[in-house]
C-alpha positions in Angstrom: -7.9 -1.4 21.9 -6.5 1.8 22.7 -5.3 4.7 20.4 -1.4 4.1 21.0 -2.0 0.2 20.1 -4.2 1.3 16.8 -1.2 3.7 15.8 1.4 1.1 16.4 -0.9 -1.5 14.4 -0.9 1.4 11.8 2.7 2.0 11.7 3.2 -2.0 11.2 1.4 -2.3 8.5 2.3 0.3 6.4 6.0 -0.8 7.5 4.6 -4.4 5.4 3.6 -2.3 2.6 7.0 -0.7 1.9 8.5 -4.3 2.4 6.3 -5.3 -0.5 6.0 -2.7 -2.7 10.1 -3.1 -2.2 9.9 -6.2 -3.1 7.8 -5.5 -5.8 9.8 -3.2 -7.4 13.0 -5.5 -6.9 11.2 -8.2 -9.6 10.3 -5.2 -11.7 14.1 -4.4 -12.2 15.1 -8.2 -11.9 16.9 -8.2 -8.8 14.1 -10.3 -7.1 12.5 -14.1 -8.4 8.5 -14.6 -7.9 8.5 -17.5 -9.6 5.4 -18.0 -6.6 3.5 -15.1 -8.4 3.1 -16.6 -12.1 0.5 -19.6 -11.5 -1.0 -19.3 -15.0 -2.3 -16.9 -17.4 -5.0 -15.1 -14.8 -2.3 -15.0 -11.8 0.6 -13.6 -13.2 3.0 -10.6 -11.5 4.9 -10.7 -14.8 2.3 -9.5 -17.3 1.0 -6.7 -14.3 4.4 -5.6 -12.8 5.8 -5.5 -16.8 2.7 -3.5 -18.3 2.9 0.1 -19.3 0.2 0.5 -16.7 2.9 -0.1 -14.0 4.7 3.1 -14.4 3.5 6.6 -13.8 4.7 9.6 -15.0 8.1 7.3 -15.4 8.5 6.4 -11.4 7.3 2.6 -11.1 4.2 2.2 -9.2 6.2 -0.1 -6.6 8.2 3.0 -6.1 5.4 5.1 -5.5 4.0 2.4 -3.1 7.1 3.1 -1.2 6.7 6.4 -0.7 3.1 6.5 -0.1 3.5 3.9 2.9 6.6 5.8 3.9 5.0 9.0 4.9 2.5 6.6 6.4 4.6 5.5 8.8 6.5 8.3 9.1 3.2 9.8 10.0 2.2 7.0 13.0 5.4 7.2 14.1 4.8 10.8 14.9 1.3 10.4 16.0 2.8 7.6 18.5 5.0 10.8 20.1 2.2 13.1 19.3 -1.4 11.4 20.3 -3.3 14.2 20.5 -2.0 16.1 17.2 -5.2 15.7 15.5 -3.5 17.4 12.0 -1.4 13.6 11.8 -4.8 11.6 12.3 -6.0 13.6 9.2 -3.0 13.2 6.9 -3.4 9.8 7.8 -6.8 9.2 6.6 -6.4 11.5 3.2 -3.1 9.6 2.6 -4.8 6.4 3.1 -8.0 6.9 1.7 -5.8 8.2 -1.4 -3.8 5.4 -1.4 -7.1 2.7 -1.0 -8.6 4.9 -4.5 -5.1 4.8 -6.3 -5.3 0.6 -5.5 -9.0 0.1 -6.3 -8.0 1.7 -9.8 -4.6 -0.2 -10.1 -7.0 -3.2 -9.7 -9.4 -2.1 -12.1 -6.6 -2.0 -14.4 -5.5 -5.6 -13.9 -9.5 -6.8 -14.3 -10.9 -4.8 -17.2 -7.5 -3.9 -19.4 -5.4 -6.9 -18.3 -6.9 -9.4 -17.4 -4.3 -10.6 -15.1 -3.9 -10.4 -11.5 -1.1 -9.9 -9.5 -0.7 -11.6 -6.1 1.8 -8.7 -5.1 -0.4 -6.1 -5.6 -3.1 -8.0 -3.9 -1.3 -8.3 -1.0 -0.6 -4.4 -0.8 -4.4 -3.8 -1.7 -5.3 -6.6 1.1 -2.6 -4.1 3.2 -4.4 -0.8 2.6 -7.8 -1.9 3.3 -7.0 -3.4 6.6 -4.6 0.3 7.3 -7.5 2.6 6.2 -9.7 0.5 8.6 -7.5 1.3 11.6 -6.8 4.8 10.4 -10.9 5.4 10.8 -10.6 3.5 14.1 -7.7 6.2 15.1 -10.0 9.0 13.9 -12.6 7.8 16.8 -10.1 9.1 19.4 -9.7 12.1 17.9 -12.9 13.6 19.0 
């Protein structure tokens, strides 16, 4: 697999991630049903996406999740005119290694303090691991 085909795999998924943390904050306001999120008392997206634990500094996680995997992309998409700018490959791995800690604690929350998961959120976390993965595989053509 070749750098340009790592970025564009890059660029994909974190194109996914603001899709769904879209999504995600759609049912937060209402505007969106995931009636295919609430299977019982342990898988709810309700009880997560409703806590206090899902806004920060009064901006909605989701939103942030928007963000974050905005300047992801916006960041591939410059690395795919750019390959050999080696300053893009590095925001790339402190964004995504800052986004991976920021999801391993969001999922901390939902297992020690609520007790309920969030198939959303899982999906994003699923997102991020895979992205970080190809973000370190993009660092390999860096040096």
């Amino acid at each position: 697999m070749n750098q340009k085909r790592v970025t564009q795999i890059i660029l994909i998924l974190a194109l996914l991630g603001v899709a769904l943390s879209a999504y995600t904050l759609a049912y937060k306001y209402g505007v969106a049903a995931a009636d295919f999120c609430t299977i019982n008392a342990t898988f709810d997206c309700g009880i997560v996406n409703q806590s206090s634990y899902s806004v920060l500094f009064g901006i909605p996680v989701s939103a942030l999740g928007i963000i974050g995997y905005g300047f992801i992309a916006l960041a591939a998409v410059l690395k795919l005119f750019s390959p050999l700018d080696k300053s893009l490959t590095n925001f790339l791995v402190v964004a995504s290694i800052g986004a991976l800690a920021f999801s391993l604690y969001l999922s901390g929350i939902e297992a020690f303090v609520l007790h309920a998961w969030c198939l959303l959120c899982l999906a994003s976390q699923a997102i991020i691991i895979v992205l970080t993965g190809f973000v370190f595989k993009l660092r390999t053509y860096d040096k």
